[in-house]
C-alpha positions as semicolon CSV with decimal commas, in nm:
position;residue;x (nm);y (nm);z (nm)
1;X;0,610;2,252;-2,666
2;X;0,815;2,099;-2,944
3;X;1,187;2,010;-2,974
4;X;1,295;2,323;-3,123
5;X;1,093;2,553;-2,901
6;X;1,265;2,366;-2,585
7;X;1,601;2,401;-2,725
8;X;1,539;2,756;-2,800
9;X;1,428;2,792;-2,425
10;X;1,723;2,610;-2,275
11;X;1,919;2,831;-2,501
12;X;1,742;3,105;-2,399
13;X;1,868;3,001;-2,043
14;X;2,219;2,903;-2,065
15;X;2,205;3,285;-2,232
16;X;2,101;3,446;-1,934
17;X;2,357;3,250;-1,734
18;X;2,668;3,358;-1,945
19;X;2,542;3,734;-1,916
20;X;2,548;3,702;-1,516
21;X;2,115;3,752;-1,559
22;X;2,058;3,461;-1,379
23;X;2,253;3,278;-1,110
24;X;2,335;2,847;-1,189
25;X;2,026;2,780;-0,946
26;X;1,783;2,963;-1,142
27;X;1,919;2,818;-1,465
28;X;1,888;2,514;-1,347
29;X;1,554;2,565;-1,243
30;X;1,455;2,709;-1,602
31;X;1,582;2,439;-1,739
32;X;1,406;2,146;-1,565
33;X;1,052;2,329;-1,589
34;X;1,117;2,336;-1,980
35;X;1,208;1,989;-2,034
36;X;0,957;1,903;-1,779
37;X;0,686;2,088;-1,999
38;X;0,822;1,969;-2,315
39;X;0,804;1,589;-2,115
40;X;0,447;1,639;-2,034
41;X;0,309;1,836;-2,379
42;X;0,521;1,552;-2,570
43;X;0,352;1,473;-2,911
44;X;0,573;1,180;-3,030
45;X;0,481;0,847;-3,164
46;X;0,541;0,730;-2,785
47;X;0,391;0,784;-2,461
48;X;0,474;0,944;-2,195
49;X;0,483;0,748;-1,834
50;X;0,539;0,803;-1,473
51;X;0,693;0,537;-1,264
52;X;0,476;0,501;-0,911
53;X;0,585;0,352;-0,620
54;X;0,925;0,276;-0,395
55;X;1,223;0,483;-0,387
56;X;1,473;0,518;-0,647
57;X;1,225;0,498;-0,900
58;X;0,903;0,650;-0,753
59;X;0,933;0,949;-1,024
60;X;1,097;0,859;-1,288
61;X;0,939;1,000;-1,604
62;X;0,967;0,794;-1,913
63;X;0,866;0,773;-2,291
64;X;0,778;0,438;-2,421
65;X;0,526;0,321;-2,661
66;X;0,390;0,095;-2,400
67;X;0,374;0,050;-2,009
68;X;0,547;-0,247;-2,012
69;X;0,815;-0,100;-2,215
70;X;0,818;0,209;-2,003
71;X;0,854;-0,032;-1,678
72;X;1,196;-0,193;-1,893
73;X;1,281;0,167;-1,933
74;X;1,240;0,265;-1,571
75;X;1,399;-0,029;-1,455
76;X;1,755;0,062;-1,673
77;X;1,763;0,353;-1,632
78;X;1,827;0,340;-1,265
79;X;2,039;0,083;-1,291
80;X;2,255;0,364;-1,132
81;X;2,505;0,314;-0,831
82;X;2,197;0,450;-0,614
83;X;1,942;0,164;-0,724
84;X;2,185;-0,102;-0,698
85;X;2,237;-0,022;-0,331
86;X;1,912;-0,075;-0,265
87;X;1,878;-0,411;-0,412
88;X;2,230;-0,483;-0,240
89;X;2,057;-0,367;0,110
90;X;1,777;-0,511;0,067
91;X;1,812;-0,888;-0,110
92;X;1,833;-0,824;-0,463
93;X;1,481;-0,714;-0,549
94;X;1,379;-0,476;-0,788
95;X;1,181;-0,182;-0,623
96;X;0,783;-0,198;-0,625
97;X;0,642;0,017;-0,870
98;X;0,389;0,086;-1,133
99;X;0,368;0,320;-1,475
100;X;0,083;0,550;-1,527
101;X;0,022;0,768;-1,843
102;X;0,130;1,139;-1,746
């Protein structure tokens, strides 16, 4: 799925929303399976990766043109209130986790 086929989708969504066709938890649902399918068919320049491993990040779906950069990725973005209570918890360290191509 490309960019403007996804948008069109989402679109296509919110649509059904504002016409009282579909209810927030089915939009919401429509939504994430499109940008989940454009995630997975993405045909970019990048990669597409899958973070593997402890919770926050066990998951986390990235695109990077590498895995290490992916892992950088992964890492900042959940730099979130949620990840830094775990390293708070838990002694400072970084969860355990790998990147695998999706």
């Amino acid at each position: 799925m490309d960019r403007i086929s996804a948008i069109r989708n989402v679109e296509d969504a919110l649509r059904a929303f504002e016409n009282g066709d579909a209810d927030l938890a089915d939009t919401e649902q429509r939504v994430a399976a499109v940008l989940r399918t454009y995630a997975t068919e993405f045909d970019g320049d990048d990669d597409v990766f899958r973070a593997v491993g402890e919770e926050p990040v066990d998951g986390t779906i990235v695109v990077a043109p590498s895995a290490p950069a992916a892992r950088e990725r992964v890492i900042a973005l959940s730099a979130s209130d949620r990840l830094e209570d775990v390293i708070h918890m838990e002694g400072g360290d970084v969860p355990e986790f790998d990147v695998e191509r999706v």
